[in-house]
Every structure is written in C-alpha cells, then in structure tokens.
C-alpha positions as a LaTeX table, in Angstrom:
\begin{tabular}{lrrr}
\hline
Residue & $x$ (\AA) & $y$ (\AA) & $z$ (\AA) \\
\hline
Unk1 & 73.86 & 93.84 & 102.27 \\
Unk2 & 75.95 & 92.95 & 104.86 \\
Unk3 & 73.39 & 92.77 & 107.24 \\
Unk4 & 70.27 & 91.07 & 105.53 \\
Unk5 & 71.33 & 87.27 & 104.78 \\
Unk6 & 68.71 & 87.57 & 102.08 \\
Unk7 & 70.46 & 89.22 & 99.92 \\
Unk8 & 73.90 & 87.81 & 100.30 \\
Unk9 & 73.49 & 85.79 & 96.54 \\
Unk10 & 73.70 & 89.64 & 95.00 \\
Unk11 & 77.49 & 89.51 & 95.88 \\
Unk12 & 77.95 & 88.13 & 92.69 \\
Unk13 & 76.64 & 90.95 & 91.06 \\
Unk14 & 77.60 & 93.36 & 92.87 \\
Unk15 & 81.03 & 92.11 & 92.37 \\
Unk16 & 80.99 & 92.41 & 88.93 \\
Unk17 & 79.93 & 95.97 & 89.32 \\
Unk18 & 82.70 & 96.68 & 91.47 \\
Unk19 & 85.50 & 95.02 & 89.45 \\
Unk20 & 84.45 & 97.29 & 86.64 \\
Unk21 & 85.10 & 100.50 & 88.65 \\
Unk22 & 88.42 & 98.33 & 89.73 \\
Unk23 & 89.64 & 98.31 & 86.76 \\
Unk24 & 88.86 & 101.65 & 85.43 \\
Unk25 & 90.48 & 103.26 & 88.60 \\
Unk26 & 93.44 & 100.68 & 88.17 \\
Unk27 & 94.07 & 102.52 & 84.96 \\
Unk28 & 93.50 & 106.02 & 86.09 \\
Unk29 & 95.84 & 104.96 & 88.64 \\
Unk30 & 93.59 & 105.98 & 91.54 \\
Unk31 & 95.52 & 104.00 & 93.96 \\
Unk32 & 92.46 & 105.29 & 97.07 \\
Unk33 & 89.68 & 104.41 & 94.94 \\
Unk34 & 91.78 & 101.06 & 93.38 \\
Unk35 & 92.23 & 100.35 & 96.97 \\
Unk36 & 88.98 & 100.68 & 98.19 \\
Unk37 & 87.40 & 98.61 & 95.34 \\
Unk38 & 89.57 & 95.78 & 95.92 \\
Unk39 & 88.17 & 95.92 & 99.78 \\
Unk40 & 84.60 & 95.93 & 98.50 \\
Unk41 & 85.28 & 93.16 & 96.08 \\
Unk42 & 86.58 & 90.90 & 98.49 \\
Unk43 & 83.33 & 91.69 & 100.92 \\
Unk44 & 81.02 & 90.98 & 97.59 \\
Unk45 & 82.56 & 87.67 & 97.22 \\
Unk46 & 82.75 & 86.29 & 100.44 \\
Unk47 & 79.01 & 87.20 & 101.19 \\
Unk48 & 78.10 & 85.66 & 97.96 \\
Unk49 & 80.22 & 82.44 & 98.90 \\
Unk50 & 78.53 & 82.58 & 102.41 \\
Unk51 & 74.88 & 82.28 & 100.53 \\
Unk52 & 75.80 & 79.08 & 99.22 \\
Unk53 & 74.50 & 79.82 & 96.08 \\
Unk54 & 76.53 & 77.68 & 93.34 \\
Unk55 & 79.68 & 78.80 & 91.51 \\
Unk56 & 81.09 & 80.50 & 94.63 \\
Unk57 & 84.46 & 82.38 & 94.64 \\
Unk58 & 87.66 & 81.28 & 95.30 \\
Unk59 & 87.22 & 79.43 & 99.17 \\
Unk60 & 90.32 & 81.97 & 100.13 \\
Unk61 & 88.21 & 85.11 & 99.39 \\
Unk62 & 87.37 & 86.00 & 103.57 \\
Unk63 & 91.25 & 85.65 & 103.82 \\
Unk64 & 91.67 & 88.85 & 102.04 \\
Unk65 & 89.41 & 90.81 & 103.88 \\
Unk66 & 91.63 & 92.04 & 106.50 \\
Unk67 & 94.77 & 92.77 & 103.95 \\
Unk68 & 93.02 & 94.78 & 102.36 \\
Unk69 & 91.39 & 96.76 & 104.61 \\
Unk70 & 94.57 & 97.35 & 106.16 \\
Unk71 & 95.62 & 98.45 & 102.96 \\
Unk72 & 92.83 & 101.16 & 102.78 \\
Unk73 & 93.28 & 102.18 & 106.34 \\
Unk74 & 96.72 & 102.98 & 105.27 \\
Unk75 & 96.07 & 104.55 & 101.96 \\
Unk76 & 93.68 & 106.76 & 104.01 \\
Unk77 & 96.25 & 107.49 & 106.79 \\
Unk78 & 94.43 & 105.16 & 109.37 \\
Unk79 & 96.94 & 103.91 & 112.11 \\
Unk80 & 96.91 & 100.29 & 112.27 \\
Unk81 & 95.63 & 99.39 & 116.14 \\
Unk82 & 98.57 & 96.44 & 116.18 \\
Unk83 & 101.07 & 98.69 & 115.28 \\
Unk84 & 100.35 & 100.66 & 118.32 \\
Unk85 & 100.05 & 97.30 & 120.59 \\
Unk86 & 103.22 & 96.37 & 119.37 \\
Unk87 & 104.83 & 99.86 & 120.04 \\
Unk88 & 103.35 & 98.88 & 123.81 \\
Unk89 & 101.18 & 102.56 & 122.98 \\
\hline
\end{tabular}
C-alpha cells in the first residue's frame, strides 16, 4: 500500500482492521503482536492522512512511526543502529 499512492485513502480501513487485532492481542497480552499492531496502525494512518482524503488522523500520527518501530525492533531483539553509534561501535 505503501508503495501505490492510489490506494493510500484505504488506511482508514485498514486501520480499523488493525486496531481490532490491537486490541484483541492487548488483552491476550501478546506484547510482539500488540507491538507490532501499534507499528502498522500508525503506518495506516499516516498514509491515509497523506491521501488527503477528509477526516484525517491526528496531524502527529508520522511522529509515532519511528517509536514504535523502535519498540518492535526491540521486542524482536533488533539492536538499535544509534545505540551502536553512540557506543562509537
């Protein structure tokens, strides 16, 4: 979807399919899969805000993109690349 600027106004939708499985992992407590939803969420809404279609997502919704990918990369056991530039690695 990512790739196809066409299809960018499915965000919204594809949000709301994602926040379901959020939720139901959220009370499994499936922190990876919890984790990884909240990545994909934040991806559905900031293409869907970047379509322009109306009733976009909050304007801070890119801003998250990055926390929580760091957050899966460390659920998964992913070094963080900045840790390592910091460490002078």
């Amino acid at each position: 979807m990512a790739a196809e600027p066409s299809q960018w106004s499915e965000g919204h939708e594809l949000f709301q399919r994602i926040r379901s499985k959020t939720l139901a992992a959220a009370r499994a407590g499936d922190r990876l899969s919890n984790t990884q939803y909240c990545f994909e969420e934040v991806c559905a809404k900031t293409l869907y805000n970047l379509s322009g279609f109306p009733a976009p997502f909050d304007r801070d919704s890119p801003d998250w993109i990055r926390p929580n990918a760091l957050a899966l990369a460390k659920v998964l056991s992913i070094p963080d690349p900045d840790s390592a530039i910091r460490l002078g690695a």
